[in-house]
LUMGUZA-585171 format. One record per residue: residue in three letters; chain; x negated, y, z negated of N, C-alpha, C in turn. Coordinates in pm, whole numbers, plus 50000, padded with zeros to 5 digits. Each point is the difference from the previous one (the first is absolute). Layout:
<atoms>
ATOM    r  c   n_px   n_py   n_pz  ca_px  ca_py  ca_pz   c_px   c_py   c_pz
ATOM  ALA  A      X      Y      Z      X      Y      Z      X      Y      Z
...
</atoms>
This chain:
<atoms>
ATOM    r  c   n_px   n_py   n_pz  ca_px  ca_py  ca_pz   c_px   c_py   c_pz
ATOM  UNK  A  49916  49880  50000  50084  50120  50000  49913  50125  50000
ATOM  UNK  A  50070  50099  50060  49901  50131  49989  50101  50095  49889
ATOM  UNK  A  49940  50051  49946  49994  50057  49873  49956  50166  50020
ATOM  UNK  A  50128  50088  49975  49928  50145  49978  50033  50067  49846
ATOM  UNK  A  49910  50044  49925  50026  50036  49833  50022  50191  50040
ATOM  UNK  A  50139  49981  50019  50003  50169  49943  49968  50071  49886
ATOM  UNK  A  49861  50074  49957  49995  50015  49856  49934  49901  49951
ATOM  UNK  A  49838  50024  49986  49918  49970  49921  49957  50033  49897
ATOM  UNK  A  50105  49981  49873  49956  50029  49889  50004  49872  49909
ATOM  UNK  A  50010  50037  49851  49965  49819  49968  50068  49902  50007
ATOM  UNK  A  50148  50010  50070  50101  49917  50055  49944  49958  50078
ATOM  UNK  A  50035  50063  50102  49948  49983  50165  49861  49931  50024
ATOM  UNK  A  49866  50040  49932  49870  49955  49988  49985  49891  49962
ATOM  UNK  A  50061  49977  49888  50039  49844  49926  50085  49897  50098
ATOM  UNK  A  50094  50005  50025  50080  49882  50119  49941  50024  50145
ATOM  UNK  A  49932  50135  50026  49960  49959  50165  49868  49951  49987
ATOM  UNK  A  49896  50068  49888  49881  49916  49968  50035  49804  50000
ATOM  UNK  A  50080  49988  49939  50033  49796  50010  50089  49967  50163
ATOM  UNK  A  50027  50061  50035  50064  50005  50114  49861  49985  50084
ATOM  UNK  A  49902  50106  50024  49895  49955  50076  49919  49908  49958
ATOM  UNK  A  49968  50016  49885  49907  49828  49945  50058  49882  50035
ATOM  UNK  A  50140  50003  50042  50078  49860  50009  49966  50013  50162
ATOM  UNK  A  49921  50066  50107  49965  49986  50121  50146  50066  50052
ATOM  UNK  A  50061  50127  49982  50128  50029  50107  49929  50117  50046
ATOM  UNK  A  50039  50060  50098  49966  50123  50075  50072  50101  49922
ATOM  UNK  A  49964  50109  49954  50008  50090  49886  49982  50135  50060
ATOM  UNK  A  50069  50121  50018  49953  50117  49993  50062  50099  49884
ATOM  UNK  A  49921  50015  49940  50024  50112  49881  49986  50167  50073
ATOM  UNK  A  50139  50036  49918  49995  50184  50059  49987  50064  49837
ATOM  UNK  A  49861  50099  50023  50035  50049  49893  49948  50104  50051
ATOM  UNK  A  49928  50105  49885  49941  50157  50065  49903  50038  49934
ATOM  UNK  A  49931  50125  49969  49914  50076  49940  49867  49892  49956
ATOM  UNK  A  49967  50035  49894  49885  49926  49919  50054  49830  49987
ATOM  UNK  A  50082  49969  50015  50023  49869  49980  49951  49925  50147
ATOM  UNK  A  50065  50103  50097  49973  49921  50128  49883  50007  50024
ATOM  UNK  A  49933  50123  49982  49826  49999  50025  49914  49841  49929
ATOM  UNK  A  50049  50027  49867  49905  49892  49928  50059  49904  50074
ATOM  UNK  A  50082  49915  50022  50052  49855  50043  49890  50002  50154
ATOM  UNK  A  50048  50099  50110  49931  49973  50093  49864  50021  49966
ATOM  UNK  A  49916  50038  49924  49850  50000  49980  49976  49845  49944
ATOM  UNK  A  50073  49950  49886  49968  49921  49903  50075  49922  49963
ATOM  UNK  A  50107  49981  50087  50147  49870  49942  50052  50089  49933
ATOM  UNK  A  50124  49874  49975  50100  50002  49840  49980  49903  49952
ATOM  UNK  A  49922  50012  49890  49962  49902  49895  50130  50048  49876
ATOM  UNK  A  50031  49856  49993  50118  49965  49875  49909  49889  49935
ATOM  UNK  A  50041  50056  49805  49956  49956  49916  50107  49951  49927
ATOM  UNK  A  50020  49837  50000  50139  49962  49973  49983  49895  49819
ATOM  UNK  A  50070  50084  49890  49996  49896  49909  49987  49826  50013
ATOM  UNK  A  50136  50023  50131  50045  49829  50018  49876  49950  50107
ATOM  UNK  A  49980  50059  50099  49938  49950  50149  49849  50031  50021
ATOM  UNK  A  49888  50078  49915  49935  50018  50015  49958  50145  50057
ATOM  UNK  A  49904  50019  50063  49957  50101  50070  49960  49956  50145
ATOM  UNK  A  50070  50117  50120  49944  49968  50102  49988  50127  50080
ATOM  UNK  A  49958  50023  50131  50009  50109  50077  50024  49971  50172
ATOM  UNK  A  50081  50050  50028  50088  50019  50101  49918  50108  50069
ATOM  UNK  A  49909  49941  50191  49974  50131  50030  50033  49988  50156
ATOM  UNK  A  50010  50149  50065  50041  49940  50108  49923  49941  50108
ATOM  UNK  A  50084  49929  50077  49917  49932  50073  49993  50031  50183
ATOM  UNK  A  50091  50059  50004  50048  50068  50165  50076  49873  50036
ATOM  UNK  A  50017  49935  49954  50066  49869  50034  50170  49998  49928
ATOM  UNK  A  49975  49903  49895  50101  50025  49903  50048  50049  49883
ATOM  UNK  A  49908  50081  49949  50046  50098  49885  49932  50158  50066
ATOM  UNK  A  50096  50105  49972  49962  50136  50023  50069  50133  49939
ATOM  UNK  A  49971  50094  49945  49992  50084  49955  50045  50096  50035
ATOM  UNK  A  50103  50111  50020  50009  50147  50078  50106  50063  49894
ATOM  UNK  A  49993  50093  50041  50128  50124  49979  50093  50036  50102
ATOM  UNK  A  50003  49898  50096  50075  50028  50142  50103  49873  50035
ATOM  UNK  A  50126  50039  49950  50066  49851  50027  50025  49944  50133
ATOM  UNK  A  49968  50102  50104  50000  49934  50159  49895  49915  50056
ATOM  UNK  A  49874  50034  49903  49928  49937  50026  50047  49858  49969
ATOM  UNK  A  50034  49996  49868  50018  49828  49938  50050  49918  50139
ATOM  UNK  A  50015  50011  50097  50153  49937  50066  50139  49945  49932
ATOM  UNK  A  50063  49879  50072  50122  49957  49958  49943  49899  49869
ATOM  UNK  A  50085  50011  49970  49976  49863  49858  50131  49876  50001
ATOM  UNK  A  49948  49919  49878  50133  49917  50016  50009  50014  49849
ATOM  UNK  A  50000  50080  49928  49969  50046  49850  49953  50125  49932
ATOM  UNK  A  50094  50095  49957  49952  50147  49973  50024  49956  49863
ATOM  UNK  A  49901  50033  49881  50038  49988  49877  49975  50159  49954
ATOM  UNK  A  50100  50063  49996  49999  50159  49922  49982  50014  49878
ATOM  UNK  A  49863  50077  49981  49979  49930  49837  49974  50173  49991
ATOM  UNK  A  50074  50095  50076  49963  50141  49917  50082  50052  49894
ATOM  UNK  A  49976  50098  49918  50062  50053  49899  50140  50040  50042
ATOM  UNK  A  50137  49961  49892  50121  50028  50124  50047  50137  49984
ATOM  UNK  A  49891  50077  49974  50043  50211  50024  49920  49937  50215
ATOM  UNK  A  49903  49932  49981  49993  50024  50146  50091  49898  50105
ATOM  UNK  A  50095  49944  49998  50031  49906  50051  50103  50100  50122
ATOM  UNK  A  50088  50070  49992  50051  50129  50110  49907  50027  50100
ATOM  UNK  A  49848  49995  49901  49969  50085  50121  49868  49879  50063
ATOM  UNK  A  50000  49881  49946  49943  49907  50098  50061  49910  50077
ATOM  UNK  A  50125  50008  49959  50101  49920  50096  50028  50013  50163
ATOM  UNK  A  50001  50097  50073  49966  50012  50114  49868  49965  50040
ATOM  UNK  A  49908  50050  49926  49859  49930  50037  49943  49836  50012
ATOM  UNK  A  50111  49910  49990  50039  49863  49988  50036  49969  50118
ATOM  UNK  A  50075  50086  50060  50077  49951  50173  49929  49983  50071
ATOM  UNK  A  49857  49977  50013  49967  50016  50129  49910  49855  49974
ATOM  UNK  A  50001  49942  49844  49958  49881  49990  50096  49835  49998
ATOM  UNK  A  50153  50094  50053  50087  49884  49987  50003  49898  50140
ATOM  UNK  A  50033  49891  50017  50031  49936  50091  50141  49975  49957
ATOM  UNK  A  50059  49912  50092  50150  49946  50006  49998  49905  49840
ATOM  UNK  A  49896  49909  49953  50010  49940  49874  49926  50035  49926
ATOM  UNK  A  49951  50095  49978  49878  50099  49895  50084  49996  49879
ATOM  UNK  A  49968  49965  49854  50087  50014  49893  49915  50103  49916
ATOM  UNK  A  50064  50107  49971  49944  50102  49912  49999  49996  49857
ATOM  UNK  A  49957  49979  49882  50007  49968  49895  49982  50122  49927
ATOM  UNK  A  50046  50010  49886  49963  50129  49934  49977  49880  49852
ATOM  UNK  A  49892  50105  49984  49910  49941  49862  50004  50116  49891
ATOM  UNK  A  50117  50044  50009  49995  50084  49928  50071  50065  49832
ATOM  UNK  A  49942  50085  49943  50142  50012  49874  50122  50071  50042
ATOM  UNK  A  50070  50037  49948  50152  49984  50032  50127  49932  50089
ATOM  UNK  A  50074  50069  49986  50119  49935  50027  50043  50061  50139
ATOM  UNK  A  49959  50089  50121  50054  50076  50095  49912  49991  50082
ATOM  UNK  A  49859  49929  49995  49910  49998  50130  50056  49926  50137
ATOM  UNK  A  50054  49874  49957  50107  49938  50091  50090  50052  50092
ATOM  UNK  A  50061  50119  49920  50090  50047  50079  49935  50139  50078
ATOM  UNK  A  49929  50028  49979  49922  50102  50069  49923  49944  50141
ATOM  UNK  A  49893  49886  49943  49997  49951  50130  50062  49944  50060
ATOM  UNK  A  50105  49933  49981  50113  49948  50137  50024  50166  50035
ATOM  UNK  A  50060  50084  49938  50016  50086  50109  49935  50078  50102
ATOM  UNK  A  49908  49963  49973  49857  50035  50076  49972  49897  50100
ATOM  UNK  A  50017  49862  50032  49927  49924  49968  50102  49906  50115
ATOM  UNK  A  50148  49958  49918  50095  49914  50004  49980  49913  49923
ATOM  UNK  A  50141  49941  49912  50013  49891  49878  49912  49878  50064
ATOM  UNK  A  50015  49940  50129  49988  49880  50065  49851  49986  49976
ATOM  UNK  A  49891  50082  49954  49829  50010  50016  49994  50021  49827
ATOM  UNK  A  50069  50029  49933  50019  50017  49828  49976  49871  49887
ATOM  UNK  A  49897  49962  49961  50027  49908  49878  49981  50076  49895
ATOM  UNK  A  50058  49982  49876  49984  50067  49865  49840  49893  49905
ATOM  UNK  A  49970  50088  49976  49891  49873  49888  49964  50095  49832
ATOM  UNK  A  49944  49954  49917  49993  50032  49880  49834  49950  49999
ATOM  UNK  A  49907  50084  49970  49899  49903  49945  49975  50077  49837
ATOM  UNK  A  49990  49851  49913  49994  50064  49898  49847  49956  49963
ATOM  UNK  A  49903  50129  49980  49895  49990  50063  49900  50145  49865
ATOM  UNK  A  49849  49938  49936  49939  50114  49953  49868  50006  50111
ATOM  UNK  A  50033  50166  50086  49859  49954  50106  50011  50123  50001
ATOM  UNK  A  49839  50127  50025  49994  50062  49993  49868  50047  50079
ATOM  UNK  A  49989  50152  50052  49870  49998  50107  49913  50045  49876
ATOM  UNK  A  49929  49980  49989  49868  49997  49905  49916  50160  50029
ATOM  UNK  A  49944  49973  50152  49935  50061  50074  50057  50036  50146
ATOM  UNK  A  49928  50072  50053  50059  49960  50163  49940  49895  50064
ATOM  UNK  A  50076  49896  50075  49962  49872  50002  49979  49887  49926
ATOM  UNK  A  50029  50033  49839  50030  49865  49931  50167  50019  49935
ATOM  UNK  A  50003  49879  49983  50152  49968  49944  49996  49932  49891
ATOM  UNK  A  50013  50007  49892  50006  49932  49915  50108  49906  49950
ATOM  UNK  A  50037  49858  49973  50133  49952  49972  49982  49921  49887
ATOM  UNK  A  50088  50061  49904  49950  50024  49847  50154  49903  49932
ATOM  UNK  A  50103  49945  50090  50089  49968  49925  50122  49904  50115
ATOM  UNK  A  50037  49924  49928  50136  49908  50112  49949  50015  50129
ATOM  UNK  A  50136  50006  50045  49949  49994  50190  50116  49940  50080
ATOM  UNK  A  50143  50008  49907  50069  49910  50067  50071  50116  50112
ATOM  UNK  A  49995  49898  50178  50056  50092  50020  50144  49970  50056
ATOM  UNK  A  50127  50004  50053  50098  49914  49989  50083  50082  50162
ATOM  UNK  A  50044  49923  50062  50011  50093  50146  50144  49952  50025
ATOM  UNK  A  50157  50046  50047  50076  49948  50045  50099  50086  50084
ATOM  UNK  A  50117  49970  50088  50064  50056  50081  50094  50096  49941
ATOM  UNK  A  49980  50112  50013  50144  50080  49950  50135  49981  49995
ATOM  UNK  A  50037  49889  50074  50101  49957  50044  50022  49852  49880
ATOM  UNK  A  49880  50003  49957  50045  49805  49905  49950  49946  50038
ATOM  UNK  A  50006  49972  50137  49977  49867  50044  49840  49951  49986
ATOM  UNK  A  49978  49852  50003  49903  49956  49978  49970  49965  50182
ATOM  UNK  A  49910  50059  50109  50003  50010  50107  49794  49967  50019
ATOM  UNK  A  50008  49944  50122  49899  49905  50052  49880  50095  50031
ATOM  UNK  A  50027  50133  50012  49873  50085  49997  49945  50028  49839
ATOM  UNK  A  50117  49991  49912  49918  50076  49895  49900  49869  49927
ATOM  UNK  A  50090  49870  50003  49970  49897  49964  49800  49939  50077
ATOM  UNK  A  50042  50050  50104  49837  50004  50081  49923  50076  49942
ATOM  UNK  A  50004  50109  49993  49971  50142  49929  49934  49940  49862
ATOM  UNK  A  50093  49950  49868  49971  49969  49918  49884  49889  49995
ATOM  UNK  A  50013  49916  50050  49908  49885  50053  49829  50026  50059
ATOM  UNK  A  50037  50105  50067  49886  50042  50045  49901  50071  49874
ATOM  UNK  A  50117  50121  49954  49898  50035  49894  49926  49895  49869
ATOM  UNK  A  50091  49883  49978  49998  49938  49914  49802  49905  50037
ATOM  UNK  A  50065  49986  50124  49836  49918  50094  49910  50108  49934
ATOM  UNK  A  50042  50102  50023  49869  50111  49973  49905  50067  49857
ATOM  UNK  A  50088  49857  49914  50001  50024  49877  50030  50124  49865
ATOM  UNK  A  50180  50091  50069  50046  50061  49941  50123  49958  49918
ATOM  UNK  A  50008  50028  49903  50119  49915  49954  50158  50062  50055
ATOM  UNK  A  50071  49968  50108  50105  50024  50034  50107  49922  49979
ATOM  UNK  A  50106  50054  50017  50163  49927  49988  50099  50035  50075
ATOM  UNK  A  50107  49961  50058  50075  50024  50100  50108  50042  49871
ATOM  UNK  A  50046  50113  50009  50102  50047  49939  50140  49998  50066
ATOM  UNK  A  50078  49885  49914  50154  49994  50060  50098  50154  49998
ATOM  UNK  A  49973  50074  49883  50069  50071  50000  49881  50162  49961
ATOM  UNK  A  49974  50080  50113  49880  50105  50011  50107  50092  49922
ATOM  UNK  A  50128  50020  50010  50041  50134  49938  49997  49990  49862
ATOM  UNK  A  50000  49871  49912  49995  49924  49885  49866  50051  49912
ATOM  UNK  A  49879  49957  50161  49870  49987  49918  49946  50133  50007
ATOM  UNK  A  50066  50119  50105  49930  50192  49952  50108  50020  49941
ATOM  UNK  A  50060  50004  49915  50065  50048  49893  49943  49918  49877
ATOM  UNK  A  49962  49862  49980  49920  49959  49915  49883  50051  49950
ATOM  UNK  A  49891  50067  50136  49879  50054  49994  50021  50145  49943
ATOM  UNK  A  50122  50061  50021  50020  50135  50037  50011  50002  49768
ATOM  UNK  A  50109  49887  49956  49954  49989  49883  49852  50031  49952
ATOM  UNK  A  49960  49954  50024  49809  50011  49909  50010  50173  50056
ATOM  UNK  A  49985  49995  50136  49949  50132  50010  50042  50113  49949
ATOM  UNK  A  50153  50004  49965  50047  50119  49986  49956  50028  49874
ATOM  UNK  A  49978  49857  49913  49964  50041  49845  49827  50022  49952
ATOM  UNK  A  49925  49915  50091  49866  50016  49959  49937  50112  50069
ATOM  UNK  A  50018  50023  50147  49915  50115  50050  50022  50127  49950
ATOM  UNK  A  50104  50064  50016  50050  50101  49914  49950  50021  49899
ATOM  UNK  A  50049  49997  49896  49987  49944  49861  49815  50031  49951
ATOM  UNK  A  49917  49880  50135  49892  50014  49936  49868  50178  50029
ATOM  UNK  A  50134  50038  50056  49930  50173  50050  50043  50039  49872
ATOM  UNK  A  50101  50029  49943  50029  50057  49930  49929  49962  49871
ATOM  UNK  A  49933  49853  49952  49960  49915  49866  49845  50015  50049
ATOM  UNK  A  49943  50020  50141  49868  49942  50062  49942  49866  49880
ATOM  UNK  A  50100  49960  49980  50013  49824  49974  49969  49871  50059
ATOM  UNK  A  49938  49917  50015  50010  49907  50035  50118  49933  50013
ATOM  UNK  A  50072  49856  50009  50102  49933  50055  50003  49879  49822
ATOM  UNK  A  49910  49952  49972  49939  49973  49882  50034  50124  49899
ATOM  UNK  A  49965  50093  49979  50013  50097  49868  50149  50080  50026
ATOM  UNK  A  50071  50008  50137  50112  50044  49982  50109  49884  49972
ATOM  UNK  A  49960  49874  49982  50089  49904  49923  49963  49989  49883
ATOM  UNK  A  49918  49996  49999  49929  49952  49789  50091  50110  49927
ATOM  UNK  A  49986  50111  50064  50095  50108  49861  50146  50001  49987
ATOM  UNK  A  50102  49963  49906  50108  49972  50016  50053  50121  50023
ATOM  UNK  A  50000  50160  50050  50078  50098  50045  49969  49999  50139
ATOM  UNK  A  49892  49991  50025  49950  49968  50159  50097  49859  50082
ATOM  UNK  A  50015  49927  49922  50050  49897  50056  50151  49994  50010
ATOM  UNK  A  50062  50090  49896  50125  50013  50014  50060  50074  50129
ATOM  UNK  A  49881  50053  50032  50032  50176  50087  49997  49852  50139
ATOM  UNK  A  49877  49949  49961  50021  49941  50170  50113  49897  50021
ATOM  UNK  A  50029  49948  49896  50144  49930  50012  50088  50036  50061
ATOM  UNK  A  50017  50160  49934  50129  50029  50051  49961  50067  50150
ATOM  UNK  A  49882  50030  50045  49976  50040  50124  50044  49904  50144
ATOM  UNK  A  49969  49849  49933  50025  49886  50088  50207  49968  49929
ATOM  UNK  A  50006  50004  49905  50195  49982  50023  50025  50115  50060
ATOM  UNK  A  50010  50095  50063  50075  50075  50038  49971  49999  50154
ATOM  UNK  A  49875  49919  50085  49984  49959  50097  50071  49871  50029
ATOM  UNK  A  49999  49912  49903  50120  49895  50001  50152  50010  50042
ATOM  UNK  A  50012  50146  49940  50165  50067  49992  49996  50034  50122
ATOM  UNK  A  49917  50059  50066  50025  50108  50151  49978  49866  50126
ATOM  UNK  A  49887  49898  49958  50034  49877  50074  50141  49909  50025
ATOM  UNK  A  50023  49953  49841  50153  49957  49980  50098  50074  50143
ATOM  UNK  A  49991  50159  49977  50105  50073  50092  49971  49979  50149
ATOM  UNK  A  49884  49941  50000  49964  49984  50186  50039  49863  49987
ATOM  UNK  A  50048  49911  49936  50041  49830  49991  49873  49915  50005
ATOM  UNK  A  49919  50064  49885  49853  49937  50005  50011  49964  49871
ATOM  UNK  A  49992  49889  49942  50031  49965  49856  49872  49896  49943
ATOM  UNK  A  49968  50119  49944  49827  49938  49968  50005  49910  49895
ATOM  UNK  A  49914  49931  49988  50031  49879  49866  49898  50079  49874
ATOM  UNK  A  50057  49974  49913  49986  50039  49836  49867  49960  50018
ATOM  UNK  A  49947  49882  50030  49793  49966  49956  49958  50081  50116
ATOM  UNK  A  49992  50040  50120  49936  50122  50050  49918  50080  49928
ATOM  UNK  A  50124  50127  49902  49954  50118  49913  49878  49890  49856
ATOM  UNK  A  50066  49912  49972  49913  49930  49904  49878  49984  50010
ATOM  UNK  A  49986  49918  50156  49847  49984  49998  49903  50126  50026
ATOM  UNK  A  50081  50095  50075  49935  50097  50008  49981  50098  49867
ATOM  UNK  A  50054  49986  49898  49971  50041  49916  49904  49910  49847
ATOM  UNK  A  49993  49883  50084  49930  49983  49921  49843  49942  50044
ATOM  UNK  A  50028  50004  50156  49836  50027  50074  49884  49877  50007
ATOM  UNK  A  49950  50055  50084  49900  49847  50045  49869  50021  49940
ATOM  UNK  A  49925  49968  49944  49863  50021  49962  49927  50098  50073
ATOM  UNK  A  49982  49955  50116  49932  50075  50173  50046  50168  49997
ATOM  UNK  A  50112  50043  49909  50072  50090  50038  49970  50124  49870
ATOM  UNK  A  49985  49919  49838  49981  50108  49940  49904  50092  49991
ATOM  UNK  A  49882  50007  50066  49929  50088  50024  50006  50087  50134
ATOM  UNK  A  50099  49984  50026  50028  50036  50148  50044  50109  49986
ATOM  UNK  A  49966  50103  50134  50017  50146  49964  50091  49983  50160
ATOM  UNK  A  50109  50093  49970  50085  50003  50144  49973  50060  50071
ATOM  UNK  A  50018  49936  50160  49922  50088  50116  50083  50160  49983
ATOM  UNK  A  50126  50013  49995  50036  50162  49893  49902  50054  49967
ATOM  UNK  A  49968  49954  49888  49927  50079  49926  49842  49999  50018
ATOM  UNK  A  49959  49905  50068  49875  50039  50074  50003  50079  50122
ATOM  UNK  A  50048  50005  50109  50042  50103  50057  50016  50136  49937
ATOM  UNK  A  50113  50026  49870  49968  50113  49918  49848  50078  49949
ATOM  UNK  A  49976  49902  49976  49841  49971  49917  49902  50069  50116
ATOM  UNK  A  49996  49964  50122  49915  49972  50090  50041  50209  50117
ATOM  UNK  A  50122  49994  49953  50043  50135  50082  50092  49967  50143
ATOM  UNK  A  50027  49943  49963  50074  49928  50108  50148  50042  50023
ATOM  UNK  A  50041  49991  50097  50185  49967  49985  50028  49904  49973
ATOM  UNK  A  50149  50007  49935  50041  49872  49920  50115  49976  50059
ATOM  UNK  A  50074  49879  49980  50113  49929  50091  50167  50038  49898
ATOM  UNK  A  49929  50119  49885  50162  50012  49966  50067  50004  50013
ATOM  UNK  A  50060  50040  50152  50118  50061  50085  50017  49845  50032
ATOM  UNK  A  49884  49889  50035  50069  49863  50050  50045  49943  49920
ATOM  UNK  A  49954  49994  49874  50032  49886  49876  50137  50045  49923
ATOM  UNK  A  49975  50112  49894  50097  50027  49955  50096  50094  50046
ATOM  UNK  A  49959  50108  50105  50060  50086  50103  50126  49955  50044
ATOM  UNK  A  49944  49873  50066  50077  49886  50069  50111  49961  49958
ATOM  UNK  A  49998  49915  49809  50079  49955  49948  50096  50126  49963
ATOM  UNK  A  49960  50102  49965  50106  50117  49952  50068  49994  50155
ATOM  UNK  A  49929  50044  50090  50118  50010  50114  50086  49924  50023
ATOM  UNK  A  49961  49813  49962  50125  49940  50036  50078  49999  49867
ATOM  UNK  A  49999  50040  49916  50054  49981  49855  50117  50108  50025
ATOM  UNK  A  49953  50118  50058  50114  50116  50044  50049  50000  50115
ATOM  UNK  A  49990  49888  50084  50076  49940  50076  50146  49897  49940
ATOM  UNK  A  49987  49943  49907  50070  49946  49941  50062  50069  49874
ATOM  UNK  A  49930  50099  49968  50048  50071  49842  49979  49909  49892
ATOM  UNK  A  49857  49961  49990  49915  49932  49870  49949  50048  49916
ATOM  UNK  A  50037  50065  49902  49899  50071  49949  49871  49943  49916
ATOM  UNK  A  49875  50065  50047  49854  49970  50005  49943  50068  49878
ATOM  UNK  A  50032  50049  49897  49930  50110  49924  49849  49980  49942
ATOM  UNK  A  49962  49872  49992  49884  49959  49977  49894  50052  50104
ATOM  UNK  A  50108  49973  50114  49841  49954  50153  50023  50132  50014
ATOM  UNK  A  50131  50117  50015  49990  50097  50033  49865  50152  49903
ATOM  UNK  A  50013  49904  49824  49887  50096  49924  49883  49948  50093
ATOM  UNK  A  49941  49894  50003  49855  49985  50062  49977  50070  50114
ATOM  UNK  A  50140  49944  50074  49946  50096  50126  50011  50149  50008
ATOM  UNK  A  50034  50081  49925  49966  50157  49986  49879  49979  49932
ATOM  UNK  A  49996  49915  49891  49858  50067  49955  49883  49986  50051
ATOM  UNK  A  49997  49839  50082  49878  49983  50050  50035  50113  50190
ATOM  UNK  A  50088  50039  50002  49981  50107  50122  49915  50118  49950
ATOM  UNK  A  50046  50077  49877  49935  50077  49989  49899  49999  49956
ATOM  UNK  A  49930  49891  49927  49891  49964  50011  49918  50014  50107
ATOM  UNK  A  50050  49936  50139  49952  49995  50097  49946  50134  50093
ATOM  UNK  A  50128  50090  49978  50010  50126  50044  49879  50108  49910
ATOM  UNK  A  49974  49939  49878  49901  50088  49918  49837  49994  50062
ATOM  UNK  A  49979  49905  50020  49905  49914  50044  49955  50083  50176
ATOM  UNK  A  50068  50015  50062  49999  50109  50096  50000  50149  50018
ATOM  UNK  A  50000  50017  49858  49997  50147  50009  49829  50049  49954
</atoms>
């Protein structure tokens, strides 16, 4: 399969880095200092689970640009950019589709899906979740510091013979994947963790570990994830009770874990507030849910954000 990674950051670096070690034809689009170092020196990923390796190009089958016309057609776009940019890379995708090209979004929230089908068309759309700690270190390394699961399925339900290939393939390539029966199920599941830990940890610059150990911290994120339960419930998404559990009570791999949020914060970056919890308030006042938890974080960590720029 040929393989193009929209967005090389430690998503994208992490699954297209095992994607080319598993021998597929690979082109990564990224830009600035990231793209310089890769084309001088690879993308070397430093993986808790997989080791260390480096990815360089070869003029053959792995390559490097900031130019998506260059990539040609693919039979696999995995969109692994931040979803404040997903509007405006979605046209920049068309010119890599064929008639069976499946576009994947690897991304957090709940509306990247529907942005690129309209860009795009539903028929080239799979939804996926990776629940994933990977981060660019440097320009040109990636670091993958945590899980890795990544889970891919049809917007529509169905369990269908491309995604099932899809899954298989990555699985050869030694990523841990899953064919998800029900994708609207599993980003509203993910959209849980996120709305309560990324947030949250701008405002605590907490770890994932120390904002559970304290019992006021932990209450706050409770109720951050039930009231994403409630605004799910109203879309006919009915999450199961051990979901919020395990996520609150966390994987080893995870309590020292600092959220790509709040490293991004940390780092000066833009942050995906408008995707994560932005998101959930909008569909919550689509239905008339009231959010008062997710709605305090998200003013405060905005103006947080907004301070930080001045």
């Amino acid at each position: 399969m040929k393989f193009v990674i929209f967005g090389t950051g430690g998503v994208g670096g992490f699954y297209g880095g095992m994607i080319a070690r598993g021998g597929n034809e690979v082109v990564f689009i990224a830009r600035g200092e990231k793209l310089k170092a890769m084309k001088e020196k690879g993308l070397t990923v430093k993986s808790f689970k997989h080791g260390q390796w480096t990815v360089k190009e070869d003029g053959r089958r792995v390559f490097f640009t900031d130019k998506p016309l260059e990539a040609g057609k693919a039979d696999v776009v995995l969109v692994c950019v931040k979803s404040y940019d997903t509007e405006k890379v979605a046209p920049r995708i068309k010119p890599l589709l064929k008639e069976d090209t499946v576009v994947v979004s690897v991304q957090n929230g709940i509306e990247n899906e529907e942005i690129l089908a309209k860009f795009l068309g539903e028929k080239h759309v799979l939804g996926a979740t990776a629940f994933i700690g990977a981060y660019v270190k440097e320009p040109g390394v990636v670091v993958h510091e945590a899980a890795g699961l990544l889970e891919i399925g049809e917007m529509t339900g169905e369990v269908t013979e491309r995604v099932e290939r899809l899954v298989e393939e990555l699985k050869r390539c030694g990523i841990e994947a899953r064919v998800s029966r029900d994708i609207r199920y599993t980003l509203w599941k993910k959209l849980v963790w996120n709305v309560a830990f990324n947030p949250y940890s701008v405002i605590t610059r907490a770890t994932v570990g120390e904002m559970l150990e304290m019992p006021e911290t932990y209450e706050v994120l409770k109720n951050l994830m039930l009231e994403c339960y409630k605004v799910a419930e109203s879309y006919g998404v009915k999450l199961k009770p051990k979901v919020m559990e395990n996520y609150l009570r966390s994987s080893p791999d995870l309590k020292n874990y600092k959220t790509s949020m709040l490293l991004d914060f940390e780092r000066g970056k833009p942050i995906e507030l408008e995707g994560i919890t932005g998101a959930l308030i909008r569909k919550a006042e689509e239905k008339g849910v009231p959010v008062p938890y997710n709605r305090c974080v998200y003013a405060t960590v905005k103006l947080l954000d907004r301070k930080r720029w001045k």
